[in-house]
N, C-alpha and C positions, 0 to 999 in steps of 0.2 A: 632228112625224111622226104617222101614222095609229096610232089605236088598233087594238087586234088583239082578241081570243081565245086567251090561254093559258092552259095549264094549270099551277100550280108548287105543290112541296111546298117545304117551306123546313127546315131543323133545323138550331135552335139547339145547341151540346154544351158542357158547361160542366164542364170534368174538376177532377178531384178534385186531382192533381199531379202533375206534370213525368210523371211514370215511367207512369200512367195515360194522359198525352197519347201519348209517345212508341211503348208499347202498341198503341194505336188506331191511330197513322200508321202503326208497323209491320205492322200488319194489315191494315189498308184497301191499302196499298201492294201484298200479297202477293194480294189479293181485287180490287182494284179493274178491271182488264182485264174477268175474266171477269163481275163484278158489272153492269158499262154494258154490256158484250155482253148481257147475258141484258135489260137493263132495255128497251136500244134496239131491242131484237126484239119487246120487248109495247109501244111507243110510246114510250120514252122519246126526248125530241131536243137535249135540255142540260142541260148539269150545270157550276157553278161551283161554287168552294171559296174560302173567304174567310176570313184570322186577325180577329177582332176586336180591336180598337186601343183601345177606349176602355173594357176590360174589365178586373180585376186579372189583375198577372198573367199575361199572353196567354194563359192556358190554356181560352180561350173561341173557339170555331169555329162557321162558317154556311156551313151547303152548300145550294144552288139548284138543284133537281131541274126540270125542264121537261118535260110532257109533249104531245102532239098531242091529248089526248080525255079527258074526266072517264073514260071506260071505261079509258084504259091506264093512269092512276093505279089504277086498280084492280087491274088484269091485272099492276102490279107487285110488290104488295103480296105475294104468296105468294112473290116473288124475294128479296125482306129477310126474308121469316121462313126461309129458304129458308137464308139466309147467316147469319143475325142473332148465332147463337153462335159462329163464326168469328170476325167483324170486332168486336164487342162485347165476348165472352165475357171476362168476370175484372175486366171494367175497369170504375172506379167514377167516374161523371159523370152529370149529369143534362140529359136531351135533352127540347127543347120544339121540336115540331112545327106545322107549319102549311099549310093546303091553301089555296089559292087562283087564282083565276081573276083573269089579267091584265086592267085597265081602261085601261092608256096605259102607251106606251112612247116615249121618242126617245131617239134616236140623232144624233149628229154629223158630216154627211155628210162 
């Protein structure tokens, strides 16, 4: 398939335990609607969520943020500081970040 231009943030989250994941999904859960409204209106275009499988534990998640322009990863940014004590706030896990720019993608027609 043809390579593209995209834009993705990646983050890793590596929670602390059970009651700190469960935390976080209950709040992402309660945030999330208006969270992609606000991100897809300054250029966000996808978002996956992934449990990791080969982590202790399951208490390790990966979420794929996609944007259309290094500027809306930008114009998002004041959105998660925006929210950041809501969906975060109390809960103890360590998140590794990642910006990057898509070099090849395929797909399975």
């Amino acid at each position: 398939m043809a390579s593209m231009a995209g834009f993705t943030n990646v983050s890793v989250q590596k929670f602390a335990s059970e009651g700190d994941l469960a935390l976080f999904e209950r709040n992402w859960s309660e945030h999330k609607e208006l969270v992609l409204q606000k991100l897809g209106e300054k250029g966000l275009v996808g978002f996956t969520a992934h449990q990791v499988w080969n982590q202790d534990e399951n208490l390790t998640r990966m979420y794929i943020f996609e944007y259309e322009s290094p500027e809306a990863v930008k114009a998002c940014l004041p959105v998660w500081k925006e929210l950041e004590s809501a969906i975060f706030g109390g809960i103890a896990m360590k998140v590794t970040a990642y910006r990057g720019v898509t070099v090849e993608t395929w797909g399975r027609d």
